[in-house]
C-alpha positions as CSV (number, residue, x, y, z in Angstrom):
1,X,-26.2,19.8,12.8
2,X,-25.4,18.1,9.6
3,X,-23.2,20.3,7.6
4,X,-24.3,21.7,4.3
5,X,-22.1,21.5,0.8
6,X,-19.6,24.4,1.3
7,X,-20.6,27.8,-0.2
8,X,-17.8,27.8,-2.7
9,X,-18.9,24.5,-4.0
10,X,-22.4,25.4,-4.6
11,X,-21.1,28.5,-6.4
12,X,-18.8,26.4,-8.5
13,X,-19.2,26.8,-12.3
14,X,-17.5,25.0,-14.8
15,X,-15.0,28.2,-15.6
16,X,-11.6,28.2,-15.9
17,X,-10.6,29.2,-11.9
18,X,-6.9,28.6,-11.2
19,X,-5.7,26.0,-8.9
20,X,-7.9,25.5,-5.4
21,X,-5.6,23.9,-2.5
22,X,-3.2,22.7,-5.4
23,X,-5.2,20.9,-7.3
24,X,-7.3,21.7,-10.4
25,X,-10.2,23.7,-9.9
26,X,-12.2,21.2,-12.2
27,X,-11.5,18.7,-9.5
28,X,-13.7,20.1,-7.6
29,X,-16.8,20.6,-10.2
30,X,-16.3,16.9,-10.6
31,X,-16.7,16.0,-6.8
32,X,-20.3,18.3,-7.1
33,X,-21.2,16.0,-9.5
34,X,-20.6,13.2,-7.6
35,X,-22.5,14.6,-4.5
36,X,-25.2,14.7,-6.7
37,X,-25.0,11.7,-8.5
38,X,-24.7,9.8,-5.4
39,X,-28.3,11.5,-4.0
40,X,-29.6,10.2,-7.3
41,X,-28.4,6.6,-7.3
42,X,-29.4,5.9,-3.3
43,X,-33.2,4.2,-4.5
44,X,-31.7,2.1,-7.4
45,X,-29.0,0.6,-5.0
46,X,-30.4,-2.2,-2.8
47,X,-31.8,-3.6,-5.8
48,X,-29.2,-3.3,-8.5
49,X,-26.7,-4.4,-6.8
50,X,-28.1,-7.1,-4.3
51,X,-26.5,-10.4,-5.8
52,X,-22.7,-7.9,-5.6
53,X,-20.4,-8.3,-3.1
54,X,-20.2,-5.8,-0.2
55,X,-17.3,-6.7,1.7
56,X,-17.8,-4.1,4.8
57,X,-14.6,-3.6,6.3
58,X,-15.8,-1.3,9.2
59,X,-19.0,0.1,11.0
60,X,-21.0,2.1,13.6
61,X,-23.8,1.7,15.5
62,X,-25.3,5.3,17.2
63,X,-25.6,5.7,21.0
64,X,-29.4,4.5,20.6
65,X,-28.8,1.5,18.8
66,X,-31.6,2.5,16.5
67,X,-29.1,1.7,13.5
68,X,-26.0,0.7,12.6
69,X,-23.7,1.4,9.2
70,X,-21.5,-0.1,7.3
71,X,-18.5,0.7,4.9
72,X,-18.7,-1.7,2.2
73,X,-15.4,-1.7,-0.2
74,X,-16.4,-3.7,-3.0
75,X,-19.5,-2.4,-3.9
76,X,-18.2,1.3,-3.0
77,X,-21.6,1.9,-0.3
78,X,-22.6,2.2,2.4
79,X,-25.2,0.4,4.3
80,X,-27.9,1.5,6.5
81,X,-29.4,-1.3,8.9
82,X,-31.8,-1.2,11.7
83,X,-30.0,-2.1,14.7
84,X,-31.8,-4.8,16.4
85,X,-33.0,-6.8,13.3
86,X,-30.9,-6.3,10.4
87,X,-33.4,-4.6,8.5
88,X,-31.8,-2.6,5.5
89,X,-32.6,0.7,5.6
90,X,-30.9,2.5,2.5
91,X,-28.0,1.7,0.6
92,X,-26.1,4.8,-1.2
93,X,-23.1,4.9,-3.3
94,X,-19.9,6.7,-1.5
95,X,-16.3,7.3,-3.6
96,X,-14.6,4.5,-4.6
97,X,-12.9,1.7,-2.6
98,X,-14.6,2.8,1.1
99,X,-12.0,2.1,3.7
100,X,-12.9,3.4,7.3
101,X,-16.2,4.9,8.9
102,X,-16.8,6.8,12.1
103,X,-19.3,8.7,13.8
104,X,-19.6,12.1,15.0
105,X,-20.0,12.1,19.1
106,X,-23.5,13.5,18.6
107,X,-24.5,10.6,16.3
108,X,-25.2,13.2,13.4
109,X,-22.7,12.7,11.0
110,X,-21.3,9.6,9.5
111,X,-17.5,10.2,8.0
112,X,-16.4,7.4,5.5
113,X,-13.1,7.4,3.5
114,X,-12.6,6.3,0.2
115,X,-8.8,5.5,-0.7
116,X,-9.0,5.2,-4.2
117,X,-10.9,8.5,-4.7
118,X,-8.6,10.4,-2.6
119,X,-12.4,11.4,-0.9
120,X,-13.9,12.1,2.7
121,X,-17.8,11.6,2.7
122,X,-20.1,13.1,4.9
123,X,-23.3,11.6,5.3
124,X,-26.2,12.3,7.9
125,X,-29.6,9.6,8.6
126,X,-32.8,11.2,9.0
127,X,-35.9,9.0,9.3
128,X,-34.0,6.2,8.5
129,X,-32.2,7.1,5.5
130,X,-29.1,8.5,4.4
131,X,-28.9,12.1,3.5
132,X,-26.4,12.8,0.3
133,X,-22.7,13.2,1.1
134,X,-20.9,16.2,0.8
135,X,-17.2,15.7,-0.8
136,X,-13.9,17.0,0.9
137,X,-11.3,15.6,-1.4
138,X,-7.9,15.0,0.5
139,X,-5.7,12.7,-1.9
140,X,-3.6,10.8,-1.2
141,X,-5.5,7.5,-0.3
142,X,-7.4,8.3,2.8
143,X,-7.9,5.3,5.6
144,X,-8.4,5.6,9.1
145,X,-10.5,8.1,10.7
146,X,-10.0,9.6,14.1
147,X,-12.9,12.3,15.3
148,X,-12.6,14.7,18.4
149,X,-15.0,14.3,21.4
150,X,-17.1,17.5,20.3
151,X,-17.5,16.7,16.8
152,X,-15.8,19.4,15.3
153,X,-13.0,18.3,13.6
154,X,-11.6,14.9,12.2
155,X,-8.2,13.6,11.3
156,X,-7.5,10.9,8.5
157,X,-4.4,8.9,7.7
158,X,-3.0,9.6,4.0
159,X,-1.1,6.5,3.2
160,X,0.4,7.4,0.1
161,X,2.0,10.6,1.0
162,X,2.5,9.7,5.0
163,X,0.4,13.0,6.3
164,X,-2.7,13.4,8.2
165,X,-5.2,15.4,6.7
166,X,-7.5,17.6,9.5
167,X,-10.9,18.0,8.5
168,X,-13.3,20.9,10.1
169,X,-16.0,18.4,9.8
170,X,-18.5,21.4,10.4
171,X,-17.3,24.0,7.0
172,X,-16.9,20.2,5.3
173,X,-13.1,21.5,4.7
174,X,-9.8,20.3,4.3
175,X,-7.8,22.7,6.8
176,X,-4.1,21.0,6.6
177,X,-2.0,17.9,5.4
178,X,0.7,17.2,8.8
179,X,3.8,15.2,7.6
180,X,3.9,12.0,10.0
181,X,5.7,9.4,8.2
182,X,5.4,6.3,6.2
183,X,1.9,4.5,5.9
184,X,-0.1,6.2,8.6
185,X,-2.8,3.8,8.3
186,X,-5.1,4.0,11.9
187,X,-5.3,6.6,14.4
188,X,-6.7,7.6,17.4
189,X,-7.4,10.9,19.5
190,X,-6.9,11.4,23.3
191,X,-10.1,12.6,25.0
192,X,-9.3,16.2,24.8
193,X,-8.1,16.3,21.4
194,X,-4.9,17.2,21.9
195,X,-3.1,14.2,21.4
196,X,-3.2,12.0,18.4
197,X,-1.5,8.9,17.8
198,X,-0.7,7.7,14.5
199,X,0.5,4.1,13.3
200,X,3.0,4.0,10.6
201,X,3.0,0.5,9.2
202,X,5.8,1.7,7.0
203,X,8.3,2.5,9.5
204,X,7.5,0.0,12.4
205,X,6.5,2.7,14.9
206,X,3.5,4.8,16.9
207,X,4.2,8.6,16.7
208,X,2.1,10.8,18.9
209,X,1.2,14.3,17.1
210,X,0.7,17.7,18.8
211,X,-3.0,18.3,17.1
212,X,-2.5,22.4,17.6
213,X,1.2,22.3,15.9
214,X,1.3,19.5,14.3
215,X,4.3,18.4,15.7
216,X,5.5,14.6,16.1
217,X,6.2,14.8,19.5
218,X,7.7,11.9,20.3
219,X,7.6,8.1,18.5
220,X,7.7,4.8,20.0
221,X,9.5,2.2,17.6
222,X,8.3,-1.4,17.6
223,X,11.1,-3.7,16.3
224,X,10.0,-5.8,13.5
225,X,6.7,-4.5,13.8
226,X,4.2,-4.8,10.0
227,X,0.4,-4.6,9.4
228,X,-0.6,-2.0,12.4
229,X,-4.2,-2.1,12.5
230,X,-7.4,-0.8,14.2
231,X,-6.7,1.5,17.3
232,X,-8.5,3.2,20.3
233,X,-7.8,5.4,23.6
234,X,-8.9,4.4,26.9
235,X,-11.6,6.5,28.0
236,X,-9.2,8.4,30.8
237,X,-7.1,8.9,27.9
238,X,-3.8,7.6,29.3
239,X,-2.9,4.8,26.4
240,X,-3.5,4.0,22.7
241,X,-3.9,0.3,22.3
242,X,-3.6,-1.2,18.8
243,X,-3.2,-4.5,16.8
244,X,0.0,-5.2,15.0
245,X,2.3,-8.4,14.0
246,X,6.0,-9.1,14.3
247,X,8.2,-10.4,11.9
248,X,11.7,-11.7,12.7
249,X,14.4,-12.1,10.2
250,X,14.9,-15.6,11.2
251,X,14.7,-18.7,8.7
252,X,12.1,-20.1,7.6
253,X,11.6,-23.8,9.3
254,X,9.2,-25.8,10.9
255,X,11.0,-24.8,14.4
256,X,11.1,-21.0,14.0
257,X,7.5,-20.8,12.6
258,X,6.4,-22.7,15.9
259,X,8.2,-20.6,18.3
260,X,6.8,-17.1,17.2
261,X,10.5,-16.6,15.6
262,X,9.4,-15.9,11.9
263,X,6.0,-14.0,12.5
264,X,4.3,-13.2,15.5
265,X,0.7,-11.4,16.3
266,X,0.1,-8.6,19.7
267,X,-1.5,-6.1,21.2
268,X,0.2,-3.4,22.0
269,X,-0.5,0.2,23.8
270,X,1.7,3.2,24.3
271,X,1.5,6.1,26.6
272,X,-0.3,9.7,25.2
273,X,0.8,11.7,28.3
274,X,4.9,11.6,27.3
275,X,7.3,8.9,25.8
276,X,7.0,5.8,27.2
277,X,8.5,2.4,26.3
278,X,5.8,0.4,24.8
279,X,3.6,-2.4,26.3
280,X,2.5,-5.2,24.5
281,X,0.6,-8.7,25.1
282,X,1.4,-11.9,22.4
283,X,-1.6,-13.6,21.4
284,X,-0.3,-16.6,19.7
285,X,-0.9,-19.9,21.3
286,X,1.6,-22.8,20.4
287,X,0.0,-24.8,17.2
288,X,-3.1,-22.9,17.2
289,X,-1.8,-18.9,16.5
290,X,-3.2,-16.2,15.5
291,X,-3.1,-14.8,12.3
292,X,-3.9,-10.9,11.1
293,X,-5.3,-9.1,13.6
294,X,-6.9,-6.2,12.9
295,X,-10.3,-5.0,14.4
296,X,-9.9,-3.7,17.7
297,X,-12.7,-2.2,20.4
298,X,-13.1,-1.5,24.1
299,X,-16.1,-1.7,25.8
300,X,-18.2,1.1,26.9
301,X,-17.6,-0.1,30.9
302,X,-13.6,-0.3,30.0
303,X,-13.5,-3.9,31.5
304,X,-13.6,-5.9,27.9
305,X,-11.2,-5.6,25.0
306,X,-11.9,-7.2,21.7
307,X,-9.9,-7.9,18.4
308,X,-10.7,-9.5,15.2
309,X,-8.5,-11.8,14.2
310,X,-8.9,-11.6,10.4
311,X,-6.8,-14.6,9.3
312,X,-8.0,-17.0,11.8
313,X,-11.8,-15.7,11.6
314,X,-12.7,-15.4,15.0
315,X,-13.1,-12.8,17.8
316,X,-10.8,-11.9,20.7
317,X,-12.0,-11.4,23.8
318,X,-9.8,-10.3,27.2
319,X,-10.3,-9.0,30.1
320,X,-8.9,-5.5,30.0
321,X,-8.0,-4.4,33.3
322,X,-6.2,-7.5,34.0
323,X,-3.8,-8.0,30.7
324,X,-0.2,-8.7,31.3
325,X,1.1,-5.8,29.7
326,X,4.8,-6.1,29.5
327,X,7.3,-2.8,28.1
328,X,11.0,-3.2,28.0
329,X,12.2,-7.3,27.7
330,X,8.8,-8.4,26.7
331,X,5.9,-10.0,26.0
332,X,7.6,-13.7,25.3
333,X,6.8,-15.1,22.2
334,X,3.9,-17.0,22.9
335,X,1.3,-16.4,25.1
336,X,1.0,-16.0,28.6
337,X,0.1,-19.0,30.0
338,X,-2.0,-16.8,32.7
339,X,-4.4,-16.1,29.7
340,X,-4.5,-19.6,28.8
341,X,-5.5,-20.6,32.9
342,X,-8.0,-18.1,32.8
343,X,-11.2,-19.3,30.5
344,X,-12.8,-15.1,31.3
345,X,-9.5,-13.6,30.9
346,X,-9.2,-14.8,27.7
347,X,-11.2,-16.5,25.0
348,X,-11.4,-17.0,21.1
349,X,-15.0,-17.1,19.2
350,X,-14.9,-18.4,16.4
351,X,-16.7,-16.1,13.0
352,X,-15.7,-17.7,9.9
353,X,-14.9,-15.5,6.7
354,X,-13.2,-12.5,7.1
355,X,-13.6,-9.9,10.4
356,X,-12.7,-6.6,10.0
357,X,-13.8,-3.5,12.0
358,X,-15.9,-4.4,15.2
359,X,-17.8,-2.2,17.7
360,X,-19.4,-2.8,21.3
361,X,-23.0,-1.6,22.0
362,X,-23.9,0.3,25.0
363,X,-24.8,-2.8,26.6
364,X,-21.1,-3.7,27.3
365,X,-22.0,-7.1,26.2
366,X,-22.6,-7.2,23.0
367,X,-19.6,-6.5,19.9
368,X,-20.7,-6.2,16.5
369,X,-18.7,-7.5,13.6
370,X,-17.9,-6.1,9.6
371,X,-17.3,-9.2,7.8
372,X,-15.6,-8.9,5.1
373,X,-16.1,-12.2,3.3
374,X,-19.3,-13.2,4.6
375,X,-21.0,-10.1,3.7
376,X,-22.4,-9.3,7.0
377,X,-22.4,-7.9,10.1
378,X,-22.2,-10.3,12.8
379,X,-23.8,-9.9,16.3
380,X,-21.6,-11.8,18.7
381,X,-22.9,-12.0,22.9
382,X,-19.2,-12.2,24.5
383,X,-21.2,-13.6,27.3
384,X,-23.1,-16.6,25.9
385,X,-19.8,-16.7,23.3
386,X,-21.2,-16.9,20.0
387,X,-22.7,-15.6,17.5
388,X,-26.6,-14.6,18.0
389,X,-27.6,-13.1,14.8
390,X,-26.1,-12.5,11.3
391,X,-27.3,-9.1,9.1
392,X,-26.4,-10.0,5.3
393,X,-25.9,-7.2,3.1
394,X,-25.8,-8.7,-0.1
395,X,-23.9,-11.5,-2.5
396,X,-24.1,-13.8,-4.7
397,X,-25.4,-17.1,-3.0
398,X,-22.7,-19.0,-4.6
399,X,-19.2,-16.9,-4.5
400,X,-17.7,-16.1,-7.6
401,X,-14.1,-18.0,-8.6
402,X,-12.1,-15.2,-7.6
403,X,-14.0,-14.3,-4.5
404,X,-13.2,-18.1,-3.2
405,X,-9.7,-17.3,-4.5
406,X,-9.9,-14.0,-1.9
407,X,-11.1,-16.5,0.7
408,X,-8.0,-18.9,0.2
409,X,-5.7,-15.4,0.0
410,X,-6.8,-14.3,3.6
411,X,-6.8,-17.7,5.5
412,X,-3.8,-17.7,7.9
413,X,-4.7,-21.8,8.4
414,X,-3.3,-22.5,5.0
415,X,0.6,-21.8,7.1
416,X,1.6,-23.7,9.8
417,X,-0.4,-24.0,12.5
418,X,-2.0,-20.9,10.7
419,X,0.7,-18.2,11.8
420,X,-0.1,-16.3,8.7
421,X,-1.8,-15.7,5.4
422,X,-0.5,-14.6,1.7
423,X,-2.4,-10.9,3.0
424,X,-0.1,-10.9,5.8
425,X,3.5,-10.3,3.6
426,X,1.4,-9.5,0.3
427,X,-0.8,-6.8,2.4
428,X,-4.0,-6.5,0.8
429,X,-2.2,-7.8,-2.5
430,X,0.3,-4.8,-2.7
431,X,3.6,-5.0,-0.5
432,X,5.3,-4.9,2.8
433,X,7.6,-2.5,4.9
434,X,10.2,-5.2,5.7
435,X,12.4,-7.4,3.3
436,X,11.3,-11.4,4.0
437,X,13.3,-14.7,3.8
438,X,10.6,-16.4,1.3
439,X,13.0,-19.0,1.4
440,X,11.6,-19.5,-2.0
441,X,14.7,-19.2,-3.9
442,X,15.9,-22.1,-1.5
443,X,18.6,-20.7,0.3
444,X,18.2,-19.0,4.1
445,X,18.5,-15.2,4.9
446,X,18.6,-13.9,1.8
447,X,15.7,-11.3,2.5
448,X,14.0,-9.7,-0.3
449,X,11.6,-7.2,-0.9
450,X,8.1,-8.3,-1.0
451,X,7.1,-7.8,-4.4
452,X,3.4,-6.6,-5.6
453,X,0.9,-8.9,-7.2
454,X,-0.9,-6.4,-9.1
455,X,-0.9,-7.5,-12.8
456,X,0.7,-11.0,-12.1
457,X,-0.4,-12.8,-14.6
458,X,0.9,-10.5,-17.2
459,X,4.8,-9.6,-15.4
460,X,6.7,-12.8,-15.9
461,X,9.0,-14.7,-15.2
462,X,8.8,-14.5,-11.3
463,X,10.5,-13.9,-8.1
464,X,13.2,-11.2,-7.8
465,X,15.8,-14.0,-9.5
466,X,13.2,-14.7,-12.4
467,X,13.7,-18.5,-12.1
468,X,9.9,-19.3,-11.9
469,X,8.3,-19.5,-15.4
470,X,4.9,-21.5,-13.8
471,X,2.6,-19.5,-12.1
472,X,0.9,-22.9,-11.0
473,X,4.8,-23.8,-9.4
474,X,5.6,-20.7,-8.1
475,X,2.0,-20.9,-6.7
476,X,2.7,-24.3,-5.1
477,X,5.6,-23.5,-3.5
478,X,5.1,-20.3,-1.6
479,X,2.0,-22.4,0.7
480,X,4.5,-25.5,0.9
481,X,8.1,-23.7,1.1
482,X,7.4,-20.1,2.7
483,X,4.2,-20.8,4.5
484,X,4.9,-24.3,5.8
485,X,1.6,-25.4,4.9
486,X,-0.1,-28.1,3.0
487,X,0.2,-28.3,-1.2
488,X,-2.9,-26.4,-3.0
489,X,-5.0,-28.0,-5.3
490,X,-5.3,-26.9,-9.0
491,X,-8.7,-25.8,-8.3
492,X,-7.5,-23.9,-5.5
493,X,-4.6,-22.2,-7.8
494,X,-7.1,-21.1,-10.0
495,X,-9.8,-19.4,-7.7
496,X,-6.4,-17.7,-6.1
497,X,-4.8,-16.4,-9.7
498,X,-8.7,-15.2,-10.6
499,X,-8.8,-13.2,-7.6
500,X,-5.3,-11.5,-8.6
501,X,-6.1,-11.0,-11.8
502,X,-8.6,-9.1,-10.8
503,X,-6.6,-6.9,-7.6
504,X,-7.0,-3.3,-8.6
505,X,-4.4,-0.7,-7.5
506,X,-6.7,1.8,-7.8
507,X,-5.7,5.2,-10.1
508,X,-2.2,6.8,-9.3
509,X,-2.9,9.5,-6.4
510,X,0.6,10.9,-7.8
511,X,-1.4,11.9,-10.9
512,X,-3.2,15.1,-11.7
513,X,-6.8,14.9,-11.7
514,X,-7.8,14.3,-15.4
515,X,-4.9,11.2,-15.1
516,X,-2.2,13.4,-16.4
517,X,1.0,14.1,-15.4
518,X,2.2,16.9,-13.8
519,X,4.9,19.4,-15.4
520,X,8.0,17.9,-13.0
521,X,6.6,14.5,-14.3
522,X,6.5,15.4,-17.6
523,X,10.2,16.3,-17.2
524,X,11.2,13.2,-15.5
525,X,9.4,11.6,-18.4
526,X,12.4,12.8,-21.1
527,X,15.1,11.9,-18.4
528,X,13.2,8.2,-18.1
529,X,13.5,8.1,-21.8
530,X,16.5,9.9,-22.0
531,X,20.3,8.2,-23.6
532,X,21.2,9.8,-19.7
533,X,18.9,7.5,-17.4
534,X,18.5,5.0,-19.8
535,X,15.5,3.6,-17.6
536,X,13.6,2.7,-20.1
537,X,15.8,0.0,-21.5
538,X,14.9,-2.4,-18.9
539,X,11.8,-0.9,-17.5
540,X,9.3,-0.6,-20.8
541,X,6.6,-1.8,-21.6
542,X,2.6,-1.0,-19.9
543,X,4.2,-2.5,-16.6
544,X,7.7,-0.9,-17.3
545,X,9.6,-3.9,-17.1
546,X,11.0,-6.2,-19.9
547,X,10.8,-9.6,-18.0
548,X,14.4,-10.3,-18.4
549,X,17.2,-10.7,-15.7
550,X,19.9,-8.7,-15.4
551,X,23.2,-8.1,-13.5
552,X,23.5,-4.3,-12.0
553,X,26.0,-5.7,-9.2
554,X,24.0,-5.4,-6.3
555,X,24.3,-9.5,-6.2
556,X,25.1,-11.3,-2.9
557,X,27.7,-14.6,-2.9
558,X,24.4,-16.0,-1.0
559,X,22.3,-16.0,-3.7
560,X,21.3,-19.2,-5.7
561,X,20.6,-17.6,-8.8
562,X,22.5,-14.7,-11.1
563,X,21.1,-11.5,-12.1
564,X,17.8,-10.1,-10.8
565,X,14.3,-10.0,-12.5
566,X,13.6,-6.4,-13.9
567,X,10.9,-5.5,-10.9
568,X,7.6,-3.7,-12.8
569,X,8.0,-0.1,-11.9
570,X,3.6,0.5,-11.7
571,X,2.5,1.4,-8.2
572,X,6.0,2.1,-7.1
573,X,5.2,5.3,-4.5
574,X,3.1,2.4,-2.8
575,X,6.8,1.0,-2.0
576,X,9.2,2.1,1.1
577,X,11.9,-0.2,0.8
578,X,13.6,-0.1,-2.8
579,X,15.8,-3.2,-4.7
580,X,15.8,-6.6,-4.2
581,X,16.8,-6.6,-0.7
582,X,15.4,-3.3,0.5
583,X,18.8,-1.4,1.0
584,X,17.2,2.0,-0.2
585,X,15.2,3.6,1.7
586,X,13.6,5.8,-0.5
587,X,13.7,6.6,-4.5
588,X,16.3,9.3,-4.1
589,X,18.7,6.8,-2.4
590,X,17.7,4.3,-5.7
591,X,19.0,7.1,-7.8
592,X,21.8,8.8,-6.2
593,X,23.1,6.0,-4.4
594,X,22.6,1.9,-4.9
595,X,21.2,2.1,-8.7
596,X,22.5,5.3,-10.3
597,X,21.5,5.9,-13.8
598,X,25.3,6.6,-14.5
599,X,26.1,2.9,-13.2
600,X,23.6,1.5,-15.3
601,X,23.8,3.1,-18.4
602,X,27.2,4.6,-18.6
603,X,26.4,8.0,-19.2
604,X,26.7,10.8,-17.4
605,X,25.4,11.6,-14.0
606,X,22.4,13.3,-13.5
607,X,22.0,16.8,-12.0
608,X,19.5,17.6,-8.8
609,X,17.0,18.7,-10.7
610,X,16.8,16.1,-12.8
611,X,16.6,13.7,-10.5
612,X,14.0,15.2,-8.9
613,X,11.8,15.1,-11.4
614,X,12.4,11.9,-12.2
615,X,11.0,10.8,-8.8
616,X,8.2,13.0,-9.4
617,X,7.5,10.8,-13.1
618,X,8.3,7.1,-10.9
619,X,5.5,8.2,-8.4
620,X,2.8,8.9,-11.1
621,X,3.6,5.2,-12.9
């Protein structure tokens, strides 16, 4: 049964009540109001906002197939669609920036994230349309969405603060935040429920949870490994499989690119009944690779596995039971040439745009699509190979300059032999967990942290060393010098600095929940200011940096240039690696360790407490 808006919340009054699960009480009378506004709006929707962009990243489609929905980011919605012909049911608004959607086993309850409202949604669909959402708010920036086989609870992966939150789906209730580690992204539940595997994009590995304790009970590292996408359980339960890519700390050349060496796309699995070295499968094939997979589904029958391949728009299709999973000394770098002899054991279809989440049908032939860029869901016969049908959920019929920009941003075929896209270092604009040769400052192996493009047009000069004072050049050379590819064209450059322009982090899940800071911030804020820490003589400013290059010593006899670019401190608890070339680890290492206020300014050290609440003020920037 659906489940109703939690008796607290209906009793809610706009009174001063304390502090409810360590947040402000008037959090909470500002999620009613969005449960009702949302009702409100649902009518309005499909018409207002038909010629907007929808950008679905992920969908469902019930047992049935009466209906299928979609989680559309841009347009903060989601979609109701009759199944078999694309009709739009209902449209209703749902938090802000919608990232992942699942369905409860009885095909009752849709469960949507929103990462930049902190906000779980649930939603039922009754005589095709969609009932208003009841709010649990978890923080943190919510993604992927794992449900267990009875219904009753749901756990969701809290990127910023590298927890899980567990959801009693039926009392609509946050129950408990388990610490996993950095960037648990995706998840997915053994059968019973009481295994849950996790992957954390920010440390390169797969931990499997305890769901009773919520212990980490063991983790399987993946050297190398970025980007961990979509995952899923066999239906006995015995593995995880998952999309992720590779990247090697090799240099950048025609050579290295070719052989996998630089990065490197798989699929991967690991064991949920006890540690296990993992398994993995490459899926790049020599001058034609794959770039950023994501989207990942088995079929209901367990014979078919298919992945999105999000930078090379197309569909993945293998034969399941007959993969040549390989653990310790493997895969090779390449791809098996037993895939590439076998036309059924493996095959590409090609989508266009952007594919995201995808989902079989009951008929075990069928996988539907999210397309991102197209604006669609995509019905694809793995059978006949192709796409049969196309549902379009809205758009402008000519894109807008910064949504062909987005286009060009995502396109792993602008690299060599399209190994990878700007999304795949710059993920989703932000960062990356693992210091990169760019090779843009021309010299080999001098790794550096990938650096956020948030605000880009208003934080220069460029690159860590400062040296680029065009964005046009700098522009220019990272698709020539650290992609490999072919020079952009100045109308290309523009639709690509429109859509950055326009990248929004989203608001600071570090901050209170009128904006503000909290009282340790507030405190961190006088040490930031402070003759002490003397931060704020290099980072000031609304981006807290003052575009000048400096020398704090942490140089390299490698490096071309002197002095590093003062990095914009905004976003920074979206970060886990720390200075130019990633040596810390973590803010308190920046502090205590590698960039000590004492070194930089002079002054004295700073005690504990200080320091703590310092970190406390650089996560709320």
């Amino acid at each position: 049964m659906f489940p109703r808006l939690p008796e607290f919340m209906l009793q809610l009054k706009s009174t001063s009540i304390g502090i409810l699960n360590g947040r402000s009480a008037i959090l909470w009378i500002i999620l009613v109001g969005t449960y009702h506004l949302a009702g409100e709006e649902t009518s309005a929707i499909a018409t207002a906002q038909n010629n907007s962009d929808r950008s679905p990243v992920g969908l469902v489609i019930n047992e049935e197939a009466d209906w299928l929905a979609t989680a559309n980011e841009t347009s903060n919605s989601v979609s109701l669609l009759r199944a078999s012909t694309g009709e739009l049911l209902d449209e209703m608004k749902c938090g802000d920036h919608p990232a992942d959607i699942k369905l409860t086993p009885d095909g009752e309850t849709l469960l949507v994230t929103a990462s930049h409202s902190g906000t779980v949604h649930l939603l039922g669909v009754a005589n095709n349309k969609l009932t208003r959402p009841v709010t649990v708010y978890v923080g943190f920036r919510p993604l992927g969405i794992a449900i267990t086989s009875d219904g009753a609870k749901a756990f969701v992966g809290l990127v910023a603060s590298g927890e899980v939150a567990e959801i009693d789906i039926r009392k609509a209730k946050l129950v408990r935040r388990i610490p996993v580690g950095k960037w648990p992204r995706y998840l997915t539940l053994s059968p019973d429920g009481r295994r849950l595997a996790v992957g954390l994009s920010g440390e390169g590995r797969i931990a499997v949870v305890d769901t009773k304790s919520g212990e980490v009970l063991y983790d399987e590292g993946l050297t190398g490994g970025i980007n961990f996408g979509h995952m899923q359980t066999d239906r006995k339960g015995e593995y995880a499989y998952f999309t992720w890519m590779v990247y090697r700390s090799n240099p950048i050349n025609q050579g290295n690119i070719r052989r996998g060496w630089v990065l490197a796309s798989r699929i991967g699995r690991v064991r949920l009944d006890g540690a296990s070295y993992r398994e993995a499968i490459s899926l790049d094939v020599g001058g034609m690779a794959i770039a950023d997979p994501h989207g990942l589904a088995i079929s209901p029958n367990q014979t078919r596995l298919a992945a999105t391949a999000s930078g090379t728009h197309e569909l993945l299709v293998y034969r399941l039971p007959d993969l040549p999973f390989i653990g310790i000394g493997g895969p090779g770098d390449l791809i098996d040439r037993k895939l590439l002899a076998d036309r059924d054991l493996f095959y590409r279809i090609p989508l266009g745009g952007r594919p995201m989440g995808a989902v079989f049908a009951s008929d075990d032939k069928t996988v539907l699509v999210a397309n991102y860029l197209r604006n669609s869901v995509q019905r694809v016969d793995i059978v006949e190979k192709k796409v049969i049908a196309e549902y379009r959920l809205g758009g402008a019929s000519e894109p807008s300059l910064a949504r062909k920009g987005a286009a060009i941003f995502y396109d792993g075929r602008r690299s060599l032999d399209q190994w990878y896209s700007c999304h795949t270092c710059h993920n989703n604009g932000g960062v990356n967990a693992k210091p990169m040769d760019t090779h843009n400052d021309g010299t080999e192996l001098t790794n550096k942290t990938v650096l956020p493009l948030y605000h880009l047009n208003q934080t220069k000069p460029w690159t860590w060393h400062g040296w680029q004072t065009s964005l046009d050049d700098a522009m220019t050379k990272s698709f020539m010098s650290t992609m490999q590819g072919r020079a952009i064209s100045r109308e290309d450059s523009a639709a690509i600095l429109d859509y950055l322009s326009k990248l929004d982090p989203g608001p600071n899940p570090f901050r209170t929940a009128d904006g503000g800071l909290s009282t340790a911030a507030v405190r961190g804020k006088a040490i930031f200011n402070s003759k002490s820490a003397a931060c704020i003589d290099c980072h000031n400013g609304p981006h807290f940096t003052d575009g000048k290059i400096h020398d704090v010593g942490l140089g390299s006899e490698r490096d071309r240039y002197d002095g590093f670019n003062t990095p914009a401190l905004t976003s920074v608890y979206q970060k886990v690696r720390f200075l130019h070339d990633g040596r810390a680890k973590s803010l308190e290492a920046v502090l205590n360790k590698y960039h000590s206020p004492e070194d930089v300014s002079g002054e004295r050290a700073l005690k504990e407490d200080e320091v703590t609440d310092l970190i406390e003020y650089l996560k709320s920037l």
